[in-house]
TORVOLUM-562930 format. One record per residue: residue in one letter; x, y, z of N, C-alpha, C in turn. Coordinates in steps of 0.001 Angstrom, whole numbers, padded with zeros to 6 digits, always signed. Layout:
BEGIN
AXYZXYZXYZ ...
***
This chain:
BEGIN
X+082809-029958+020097+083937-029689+019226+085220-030188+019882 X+086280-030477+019214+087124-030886+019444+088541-029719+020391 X+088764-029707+021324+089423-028587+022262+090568-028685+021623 X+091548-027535+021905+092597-027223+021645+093643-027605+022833 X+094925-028277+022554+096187-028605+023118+096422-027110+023757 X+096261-027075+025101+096706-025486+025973+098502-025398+026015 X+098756-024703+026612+100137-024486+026855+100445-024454+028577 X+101765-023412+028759+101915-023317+030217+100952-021666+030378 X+100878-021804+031825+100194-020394+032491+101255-019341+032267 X+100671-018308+031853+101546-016920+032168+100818-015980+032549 X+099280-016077+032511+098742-014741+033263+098096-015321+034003 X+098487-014999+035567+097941-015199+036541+096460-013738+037537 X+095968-014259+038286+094963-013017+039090+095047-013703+040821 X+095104-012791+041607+095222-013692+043183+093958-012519+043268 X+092900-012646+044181+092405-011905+045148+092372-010421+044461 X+091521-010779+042662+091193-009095+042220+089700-008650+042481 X+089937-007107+043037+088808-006874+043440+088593-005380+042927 X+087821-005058+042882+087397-003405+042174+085997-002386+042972 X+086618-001771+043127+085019-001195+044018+085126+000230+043477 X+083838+000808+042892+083604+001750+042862+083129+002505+043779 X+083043+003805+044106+082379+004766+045045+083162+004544+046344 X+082205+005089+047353+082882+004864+048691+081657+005180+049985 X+081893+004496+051008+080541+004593+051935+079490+003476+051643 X+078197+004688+051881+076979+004137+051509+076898+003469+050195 X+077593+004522+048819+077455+004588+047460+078459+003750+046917 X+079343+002450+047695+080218+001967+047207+079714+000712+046519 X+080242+000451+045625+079661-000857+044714+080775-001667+044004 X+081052-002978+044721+082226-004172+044462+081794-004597+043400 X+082585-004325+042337+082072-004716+040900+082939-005944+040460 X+083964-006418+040992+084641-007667+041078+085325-008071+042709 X+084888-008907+043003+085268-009503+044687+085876-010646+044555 X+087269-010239+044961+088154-011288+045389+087882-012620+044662 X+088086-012483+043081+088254-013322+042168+089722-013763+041783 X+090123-014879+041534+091623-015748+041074+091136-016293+039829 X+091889-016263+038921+092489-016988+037528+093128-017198+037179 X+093182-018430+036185+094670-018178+035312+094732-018481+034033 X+095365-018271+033226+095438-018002+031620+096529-019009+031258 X+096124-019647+030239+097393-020554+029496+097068-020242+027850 X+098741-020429+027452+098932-020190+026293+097982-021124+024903 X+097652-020615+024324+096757-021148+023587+095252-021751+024078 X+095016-020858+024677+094029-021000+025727+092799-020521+025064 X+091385-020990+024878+090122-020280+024564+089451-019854+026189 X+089220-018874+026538+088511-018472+027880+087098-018349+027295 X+086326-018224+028457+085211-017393+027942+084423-017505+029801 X+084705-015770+029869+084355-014818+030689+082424-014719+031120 X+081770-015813+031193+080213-015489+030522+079226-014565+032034 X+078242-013827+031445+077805-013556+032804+076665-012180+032161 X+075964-011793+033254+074698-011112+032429+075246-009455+032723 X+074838-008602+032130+075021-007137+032327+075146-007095+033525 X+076356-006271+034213+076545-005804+035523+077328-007367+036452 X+077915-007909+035765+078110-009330+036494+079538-009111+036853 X+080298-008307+036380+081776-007909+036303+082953-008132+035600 X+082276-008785+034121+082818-009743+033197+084050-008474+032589 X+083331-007236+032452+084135-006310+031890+084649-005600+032356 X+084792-005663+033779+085558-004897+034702+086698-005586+034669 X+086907-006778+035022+087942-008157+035036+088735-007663+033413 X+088061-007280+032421+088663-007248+030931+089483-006425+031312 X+088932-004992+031499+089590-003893+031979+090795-003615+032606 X+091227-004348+034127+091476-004608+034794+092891-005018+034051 X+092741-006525+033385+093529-007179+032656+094659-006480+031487 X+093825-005417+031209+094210-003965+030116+095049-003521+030749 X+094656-002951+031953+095316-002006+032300+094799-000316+032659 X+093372-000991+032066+092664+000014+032095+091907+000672+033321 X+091575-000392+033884+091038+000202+035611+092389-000453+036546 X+092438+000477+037265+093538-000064+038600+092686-000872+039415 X+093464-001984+039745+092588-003531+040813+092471-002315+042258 X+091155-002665+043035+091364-001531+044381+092172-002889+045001 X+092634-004200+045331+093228-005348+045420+092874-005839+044854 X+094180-006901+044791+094596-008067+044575+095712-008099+043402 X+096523-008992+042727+097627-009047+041869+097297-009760+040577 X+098303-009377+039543+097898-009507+038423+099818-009921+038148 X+100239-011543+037819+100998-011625+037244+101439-012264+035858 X+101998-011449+035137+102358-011993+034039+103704-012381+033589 X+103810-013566+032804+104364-014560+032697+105854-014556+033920 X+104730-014755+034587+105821-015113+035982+106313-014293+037355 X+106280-013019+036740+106521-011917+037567+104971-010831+037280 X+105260-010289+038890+104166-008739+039180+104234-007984+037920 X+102730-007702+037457+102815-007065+036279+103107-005534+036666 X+104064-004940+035880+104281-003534+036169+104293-002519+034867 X+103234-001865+034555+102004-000894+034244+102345+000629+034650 X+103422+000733+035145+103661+001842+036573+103972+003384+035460 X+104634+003224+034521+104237+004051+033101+104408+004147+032090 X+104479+005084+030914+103934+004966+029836+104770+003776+028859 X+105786+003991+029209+106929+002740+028403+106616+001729+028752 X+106430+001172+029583+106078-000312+030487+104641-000341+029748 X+103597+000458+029793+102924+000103+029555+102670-000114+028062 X+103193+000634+027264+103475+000119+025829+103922-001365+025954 X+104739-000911+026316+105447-002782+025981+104642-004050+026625 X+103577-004046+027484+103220-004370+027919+101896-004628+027110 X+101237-003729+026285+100248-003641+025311+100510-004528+024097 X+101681-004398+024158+102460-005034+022471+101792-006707+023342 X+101587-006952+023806+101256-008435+024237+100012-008792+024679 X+099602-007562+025109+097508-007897+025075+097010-006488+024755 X+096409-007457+023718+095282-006541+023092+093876-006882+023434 X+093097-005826+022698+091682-006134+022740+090853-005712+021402 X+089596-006661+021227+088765-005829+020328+087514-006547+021129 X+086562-005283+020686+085264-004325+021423+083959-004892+020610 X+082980-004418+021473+081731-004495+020557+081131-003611+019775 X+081640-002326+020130+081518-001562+018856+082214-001436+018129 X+082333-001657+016825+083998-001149+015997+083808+000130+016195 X+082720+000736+015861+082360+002268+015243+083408+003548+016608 X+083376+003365+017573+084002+003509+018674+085274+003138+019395 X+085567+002138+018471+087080+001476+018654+088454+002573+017759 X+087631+003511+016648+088970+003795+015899+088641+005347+016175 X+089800+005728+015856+089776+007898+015787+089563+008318+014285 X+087530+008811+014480+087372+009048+012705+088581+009763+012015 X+089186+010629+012764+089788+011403+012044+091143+010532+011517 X+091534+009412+011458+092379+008996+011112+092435+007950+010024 X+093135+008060+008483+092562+007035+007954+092718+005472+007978 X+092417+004736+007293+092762+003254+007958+094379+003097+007229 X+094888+003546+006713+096676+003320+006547+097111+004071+007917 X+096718+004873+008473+097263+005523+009641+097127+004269+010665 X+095934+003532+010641+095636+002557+012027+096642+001509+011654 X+096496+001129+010649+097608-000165+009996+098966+000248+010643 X+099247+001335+009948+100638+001894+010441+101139+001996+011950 X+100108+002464+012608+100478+002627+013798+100557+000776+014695 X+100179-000061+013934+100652-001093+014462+101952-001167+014214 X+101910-001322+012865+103637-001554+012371+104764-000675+013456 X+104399+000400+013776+105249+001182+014796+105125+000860+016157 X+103997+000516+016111+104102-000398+017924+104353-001663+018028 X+105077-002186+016830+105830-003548+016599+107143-003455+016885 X+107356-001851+016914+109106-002229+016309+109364-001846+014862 X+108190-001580+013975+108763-001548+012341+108768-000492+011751 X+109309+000616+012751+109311+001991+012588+110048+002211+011020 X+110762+001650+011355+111921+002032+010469+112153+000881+008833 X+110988-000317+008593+110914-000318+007521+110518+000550+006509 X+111076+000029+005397+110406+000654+003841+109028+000796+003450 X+108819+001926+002868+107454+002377+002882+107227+000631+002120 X+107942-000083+001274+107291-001314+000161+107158-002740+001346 X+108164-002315+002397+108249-003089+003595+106568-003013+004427 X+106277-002197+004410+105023-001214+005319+104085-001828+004678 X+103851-001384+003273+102896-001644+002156+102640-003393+002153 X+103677-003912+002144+103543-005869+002235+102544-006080+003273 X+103241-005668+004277+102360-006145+005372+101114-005754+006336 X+100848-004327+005273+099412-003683+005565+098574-005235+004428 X+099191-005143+003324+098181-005878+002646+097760-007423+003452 X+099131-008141+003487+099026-009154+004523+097869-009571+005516 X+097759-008534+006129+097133-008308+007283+095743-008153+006921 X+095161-007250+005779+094028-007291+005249+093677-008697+004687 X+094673-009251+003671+094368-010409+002971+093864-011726+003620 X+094305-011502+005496+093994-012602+006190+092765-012487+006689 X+092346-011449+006814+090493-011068+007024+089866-011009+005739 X+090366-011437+004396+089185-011404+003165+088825-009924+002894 X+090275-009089+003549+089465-007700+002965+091195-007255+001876 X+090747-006719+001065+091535-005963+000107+091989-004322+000124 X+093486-004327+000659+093984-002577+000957+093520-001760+000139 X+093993-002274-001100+093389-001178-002086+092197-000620-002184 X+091314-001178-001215+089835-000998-001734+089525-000210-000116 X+090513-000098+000782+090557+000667+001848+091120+001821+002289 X+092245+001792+001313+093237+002965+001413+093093+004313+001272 X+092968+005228+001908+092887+006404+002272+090995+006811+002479 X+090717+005850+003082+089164+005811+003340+089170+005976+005083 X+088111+006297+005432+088355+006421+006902+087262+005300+007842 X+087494+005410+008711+086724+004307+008949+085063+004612+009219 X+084231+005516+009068+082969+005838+009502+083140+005198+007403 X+083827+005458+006861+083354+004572+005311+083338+003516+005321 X+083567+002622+006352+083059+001122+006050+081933+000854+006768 X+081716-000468+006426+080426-000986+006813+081046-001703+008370 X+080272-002102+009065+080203-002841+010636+081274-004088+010544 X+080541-004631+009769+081479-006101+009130+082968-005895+008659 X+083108-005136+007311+084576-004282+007441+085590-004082+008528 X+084667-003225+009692+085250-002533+010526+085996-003695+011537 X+084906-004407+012122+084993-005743+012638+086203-006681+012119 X+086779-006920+011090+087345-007589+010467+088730-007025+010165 X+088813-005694+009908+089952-004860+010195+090448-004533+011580 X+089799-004874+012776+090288-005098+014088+090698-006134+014132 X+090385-007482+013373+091000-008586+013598+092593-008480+012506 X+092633-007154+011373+093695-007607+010862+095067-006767+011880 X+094212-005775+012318+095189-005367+013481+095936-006430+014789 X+094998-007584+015303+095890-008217+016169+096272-009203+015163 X+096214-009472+013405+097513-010119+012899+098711-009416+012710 X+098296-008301+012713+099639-007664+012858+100402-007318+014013 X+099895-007059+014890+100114-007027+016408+100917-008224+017166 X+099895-009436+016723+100787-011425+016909+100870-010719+019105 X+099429-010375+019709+099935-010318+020770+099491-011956+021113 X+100273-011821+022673+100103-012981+023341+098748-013592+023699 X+097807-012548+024012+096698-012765+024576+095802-011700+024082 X+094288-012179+023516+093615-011196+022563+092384-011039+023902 X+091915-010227+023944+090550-010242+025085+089387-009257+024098 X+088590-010506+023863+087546-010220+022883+086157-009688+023770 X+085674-008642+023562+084414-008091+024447+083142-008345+023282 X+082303-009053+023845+081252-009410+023138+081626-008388+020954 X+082584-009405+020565+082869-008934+019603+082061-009087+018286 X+080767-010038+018668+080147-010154+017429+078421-010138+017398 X+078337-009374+018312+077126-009099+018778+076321-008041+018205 X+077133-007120+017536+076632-006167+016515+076350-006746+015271 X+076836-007699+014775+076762-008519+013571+075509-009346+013396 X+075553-009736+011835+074312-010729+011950+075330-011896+011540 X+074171-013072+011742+074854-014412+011965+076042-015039+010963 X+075418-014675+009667+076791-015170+008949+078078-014231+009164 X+078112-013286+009220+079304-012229+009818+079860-012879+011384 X+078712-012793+012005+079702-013742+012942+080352-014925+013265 X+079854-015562+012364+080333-017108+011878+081868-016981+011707 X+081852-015864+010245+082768-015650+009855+084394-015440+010806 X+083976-014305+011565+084435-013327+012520+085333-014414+013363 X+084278-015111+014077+084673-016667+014803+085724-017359+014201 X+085728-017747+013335+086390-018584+012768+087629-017595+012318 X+087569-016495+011743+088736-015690+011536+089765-015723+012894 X+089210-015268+014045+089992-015633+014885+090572-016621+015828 X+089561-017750+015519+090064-019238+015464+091507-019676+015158 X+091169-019151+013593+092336-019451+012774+093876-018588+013329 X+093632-017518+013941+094528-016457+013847+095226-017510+015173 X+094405-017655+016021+094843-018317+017693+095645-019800+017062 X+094917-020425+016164+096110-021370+016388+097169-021104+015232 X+097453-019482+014553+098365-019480+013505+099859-018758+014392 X+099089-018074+015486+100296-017225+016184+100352-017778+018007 X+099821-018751+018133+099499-019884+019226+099008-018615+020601 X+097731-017697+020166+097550-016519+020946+096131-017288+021870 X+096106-016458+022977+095202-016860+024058+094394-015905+023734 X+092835-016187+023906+091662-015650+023613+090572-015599+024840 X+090729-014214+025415+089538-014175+026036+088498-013670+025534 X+087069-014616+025496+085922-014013+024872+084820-013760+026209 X+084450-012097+026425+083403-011978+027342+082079-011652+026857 X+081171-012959+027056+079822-012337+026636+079263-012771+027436 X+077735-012769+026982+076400-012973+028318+075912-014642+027256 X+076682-014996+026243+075801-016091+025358+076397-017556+025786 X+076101-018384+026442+076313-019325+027156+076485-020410+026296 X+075548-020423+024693+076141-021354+024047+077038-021360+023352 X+077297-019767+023420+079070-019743+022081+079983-019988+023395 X+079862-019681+024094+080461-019905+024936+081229-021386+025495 X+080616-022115+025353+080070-024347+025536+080755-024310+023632 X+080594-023615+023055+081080-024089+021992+082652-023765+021225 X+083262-022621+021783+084200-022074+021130+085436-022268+022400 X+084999-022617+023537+085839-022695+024966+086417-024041+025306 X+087991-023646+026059+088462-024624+026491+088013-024355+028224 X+087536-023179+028678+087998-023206+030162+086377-022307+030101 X+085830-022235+031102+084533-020832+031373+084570-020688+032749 X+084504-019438+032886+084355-019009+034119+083109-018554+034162 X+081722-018247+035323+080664-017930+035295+080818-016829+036267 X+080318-016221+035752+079954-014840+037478+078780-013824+037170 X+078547-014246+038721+077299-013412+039038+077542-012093+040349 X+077368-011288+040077+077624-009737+040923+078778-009893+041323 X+079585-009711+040807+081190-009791+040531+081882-011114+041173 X+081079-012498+041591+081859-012991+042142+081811-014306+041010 X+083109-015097+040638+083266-016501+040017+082434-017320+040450 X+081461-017892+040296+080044-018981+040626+080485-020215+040241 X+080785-020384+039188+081529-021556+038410+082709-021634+037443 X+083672-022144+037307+085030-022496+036843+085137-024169+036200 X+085392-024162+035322+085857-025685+034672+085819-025629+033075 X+086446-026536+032516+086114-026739+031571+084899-026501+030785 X+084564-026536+029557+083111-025973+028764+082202-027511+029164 X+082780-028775+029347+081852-029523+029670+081369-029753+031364 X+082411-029048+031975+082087-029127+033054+081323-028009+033923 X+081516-027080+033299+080918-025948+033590+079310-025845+033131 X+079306-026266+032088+078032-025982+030792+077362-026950+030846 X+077642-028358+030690+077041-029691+030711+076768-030597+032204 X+077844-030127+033175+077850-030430+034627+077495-029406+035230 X+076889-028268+035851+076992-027139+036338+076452-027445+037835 X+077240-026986+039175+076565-026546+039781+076401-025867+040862 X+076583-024484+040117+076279-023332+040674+074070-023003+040482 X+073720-022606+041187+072103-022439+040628+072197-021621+040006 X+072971-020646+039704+073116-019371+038788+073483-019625+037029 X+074120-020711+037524+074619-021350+035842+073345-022081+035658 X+072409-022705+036252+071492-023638+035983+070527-022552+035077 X+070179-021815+035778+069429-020376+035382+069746-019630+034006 X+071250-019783+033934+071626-019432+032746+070694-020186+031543 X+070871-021590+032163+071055-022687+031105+069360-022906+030721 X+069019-022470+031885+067192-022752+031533+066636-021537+030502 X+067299-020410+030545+067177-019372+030138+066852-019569+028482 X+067669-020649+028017+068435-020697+026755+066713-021257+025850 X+066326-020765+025186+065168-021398+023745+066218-022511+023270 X+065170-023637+023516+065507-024908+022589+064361-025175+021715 X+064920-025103+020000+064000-026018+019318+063154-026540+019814 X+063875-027792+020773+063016-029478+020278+061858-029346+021310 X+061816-027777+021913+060593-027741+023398+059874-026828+022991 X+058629-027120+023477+057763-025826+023367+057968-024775+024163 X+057854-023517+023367+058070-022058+024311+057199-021855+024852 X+057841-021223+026130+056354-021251+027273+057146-019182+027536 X+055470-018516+026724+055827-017098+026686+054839-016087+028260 X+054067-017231+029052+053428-017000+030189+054518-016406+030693 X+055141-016080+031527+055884-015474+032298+055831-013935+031519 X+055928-013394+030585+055931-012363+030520+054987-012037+030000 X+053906-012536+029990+052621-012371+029973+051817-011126+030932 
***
């Protein structure tokens, strides 16, 4: 596929590292890994359960504290230090998950979730007809219709719905950088087609950087300008999707790559025989 025109860097990583436990029971779930993020950027984070793909997400959130290393954004030490900073700091990276079902508070209905973007925009203080425009907006760009959502909660939609109303949240949101966690993995294939391409479109409508972390090596070669590979928390391979995916050589990426069912070969099911 044809790559996307990147921008300049604004999120940088020096030397992030994360360790759980302590002693005997301690376990480095990311080791002294560096990155960097450019604007209009497709990432893709790839790596198998336990590899540290989602610790690094985390991390990036705000959500786990680095045990070292630095995290700067657009230019300066990111500072997280509290709750205001870190709002404002949110207003510019977001995330959506692999479960929707777990992403929202049942008890709240979906005009409450809409809304509460609009207020973590800044649009506290438009008109309820002001509010109302751009809840619909926001639906209309995911193919879903307010009216047919409004005062429903979210355990009433379907997976696909749910999925698709997280994407109308970062159109309303317009953050800088979206960090997608295996977001379409609950879905079946035409839903994720869809899904893909919804936020395709969104990245080059609000020129937003997209990190996608999964374990699937060919969406990965296909939807990426940059891949990083890691195995037990450490970066194995870095480059471009052709250089990473089509040149590889780390033996861990090779492994990936052998891993993969091709059509045009016969399956050989001996091994788990």
């Amino acid at each position: 596929m044809t790559r996307n025109k990147i921008g300049e860097a604004f999120l940088n990583a020096k030397g992030l590292t994360k360790e759980f436990g302590r002693g005997d029971k301690k376990t480095i779930a990311v080791n002294n890994v560096d990155f960097t993020f450019h604007r209009s950027e497709i990432i893709s984070i790839v790596g198998e359960s336990g590899s540290g793909k989602t610790t690094i997400a985390k991390m990036i959130l705000g959500l786990l504290t680095p045990t070292r290393g630095e995290i700067d954004f657009e230019g300066k030490p990111r500072d997280i230090s509290n709750q205001a900073k870190r709002k404002k700091y949110w207003q510019n990276i977001q995330a959506i998950f692999q479960d929707p079902f777990s992403t929202y508070n049942i008890f709240n209905k979906i005009d409450s979730v809409l809304l509460d973007c609009i207020r973590l925009q800044g649009g506290g203080n438009l008109s309820d007809n002001e509010k109302m425009e751009k809840m619909i907006e926001a639906c209309s760009f995911v193919n879903l219709k307010f009216a047919e959502l409004s005062n429903k909660y979210p355990f009433e939609l379907s997976g696909g719905q749910m999925q698709r109303l997280m994407i109308a949240r970062i159109f309303m949101l317009k953050p800088k950088l979206l960090i997608a966690d295996e977001p379409t993995s609950m879905i079946d294939a035409c839903s994720r087609a869809t899904i893909l391409d919804m936020l395709l479109k969104l990245r080059d409508e609000i020129n937003m950087t997209i990190v996608f972390i999964t374990h699937d090596i060919g969406l990965a070669y296909y939807i990426s300008d940059t891949v990083y590979i890691m195995e037990h928390g450490i970066i194995v391979e870095r480059g471009t999707a052709d250089e990473a995916i089509l040149h590889p050589k780390s033996d861990y990426t090779k492994r990936l790559l052998g891993d993969v069912p091709k059509i045009y070969e016969p399956w050989d099911f001996s091994q788990g025989a």
